[in-house]
C-alpha positions in Angstrom: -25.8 -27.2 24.0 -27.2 -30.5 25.4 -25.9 -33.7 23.4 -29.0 -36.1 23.0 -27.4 -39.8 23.9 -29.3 -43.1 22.4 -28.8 -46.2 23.9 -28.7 -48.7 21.1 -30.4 -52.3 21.6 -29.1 -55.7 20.5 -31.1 -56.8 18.0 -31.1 -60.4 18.9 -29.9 -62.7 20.9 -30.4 -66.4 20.7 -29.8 -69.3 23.3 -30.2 -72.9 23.3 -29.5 -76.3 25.9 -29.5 -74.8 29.0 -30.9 -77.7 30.3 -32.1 -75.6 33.3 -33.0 -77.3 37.0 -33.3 -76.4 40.2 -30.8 -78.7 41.1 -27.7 -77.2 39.2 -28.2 -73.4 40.7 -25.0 -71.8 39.1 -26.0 -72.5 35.7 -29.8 -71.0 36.7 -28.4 -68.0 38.3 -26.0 -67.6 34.9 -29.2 -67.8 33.3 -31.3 -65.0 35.2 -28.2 -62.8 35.2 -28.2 -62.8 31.3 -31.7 -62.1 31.4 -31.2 -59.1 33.5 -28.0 -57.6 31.8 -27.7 -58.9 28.3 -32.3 -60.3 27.1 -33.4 -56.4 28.7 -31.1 -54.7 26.3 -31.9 -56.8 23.3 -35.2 -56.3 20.9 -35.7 -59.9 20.6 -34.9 -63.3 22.3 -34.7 -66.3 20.5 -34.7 -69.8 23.3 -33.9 -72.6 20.9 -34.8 -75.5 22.9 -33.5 -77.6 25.7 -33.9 -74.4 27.9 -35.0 -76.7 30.6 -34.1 -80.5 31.3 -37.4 -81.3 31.1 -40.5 -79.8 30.7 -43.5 -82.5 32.3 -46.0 -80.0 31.2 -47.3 -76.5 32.0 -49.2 -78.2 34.8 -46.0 -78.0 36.4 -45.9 -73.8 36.1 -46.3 -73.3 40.0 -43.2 -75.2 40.9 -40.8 -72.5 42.3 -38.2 -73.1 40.2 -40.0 -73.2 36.8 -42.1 -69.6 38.3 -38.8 -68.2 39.0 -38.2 -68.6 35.2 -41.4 -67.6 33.8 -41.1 -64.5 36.1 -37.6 -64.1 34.8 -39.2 -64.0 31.6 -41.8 -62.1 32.1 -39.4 -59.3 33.4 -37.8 -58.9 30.3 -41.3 -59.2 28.2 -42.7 -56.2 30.7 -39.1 -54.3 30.0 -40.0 -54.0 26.1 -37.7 -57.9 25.1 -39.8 -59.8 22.6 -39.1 -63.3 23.5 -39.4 -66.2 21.2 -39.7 -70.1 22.0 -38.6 -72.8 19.9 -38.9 -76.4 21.8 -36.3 -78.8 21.6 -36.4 -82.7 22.3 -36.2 -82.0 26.6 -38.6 -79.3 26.5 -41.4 -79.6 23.5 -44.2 -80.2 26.0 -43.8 -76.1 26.8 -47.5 -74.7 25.5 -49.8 -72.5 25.9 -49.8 -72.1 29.2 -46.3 -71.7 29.9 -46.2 -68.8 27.0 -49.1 -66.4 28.3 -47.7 -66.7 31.6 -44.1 -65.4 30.6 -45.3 -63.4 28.1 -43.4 -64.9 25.4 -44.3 -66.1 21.7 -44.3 -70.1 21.0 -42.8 -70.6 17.6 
């Protein structure tokens, strides 16, 4: 007899002020570690604004930092995560741009 095991998905998780930046590393590690363990296991992810300090533009999308989080992001897109963006006052300048390259919905 085999027993047929399902692995059950969050079905949403939502975060908000991170206030993410290269020069506070523990809280961005924090941040790619929950993408990792807790975003890939979830059906949908909700970032409520303030995710970064500041967002200058999606000019700015080949800073190492900020492509470390759209690849991040990305990730958990590619692993099946549908990932939702809502700006907030530090971050509203996050467009176009910035979605199709993390794969993520701008709300």
């Amino acid at each position: 007899m085999t027993i047929a095991t399902t692995t059950t998905r969050t079905p949403a998780l939502f975060i908000s002020d991170l206030h993410l930046q290269a020069s506070h590393p523990r809280t961005a590690e924090a941040f790619f570690r929950f993408l990792a363990e807790r975003a890939a296991q979830a059906e949908r992810l909700y970032l409520l604004g303030d995710i970064f300090e500041y967002w200058a533009g999606d000019d700015d999308l080949d800073d190492p930092f900020n492509a470390r989080v759209v690849a991040a992001l990305r990730t958990v897109v590619a692993g099946g995560t549908a990932v939702y963006w809502l700006g907030g006052n530090r971050d509203f300048l996050v467009g176009a741009g910035f979605a199709q390259a993390a794969g993520l919905v701008l709300l």
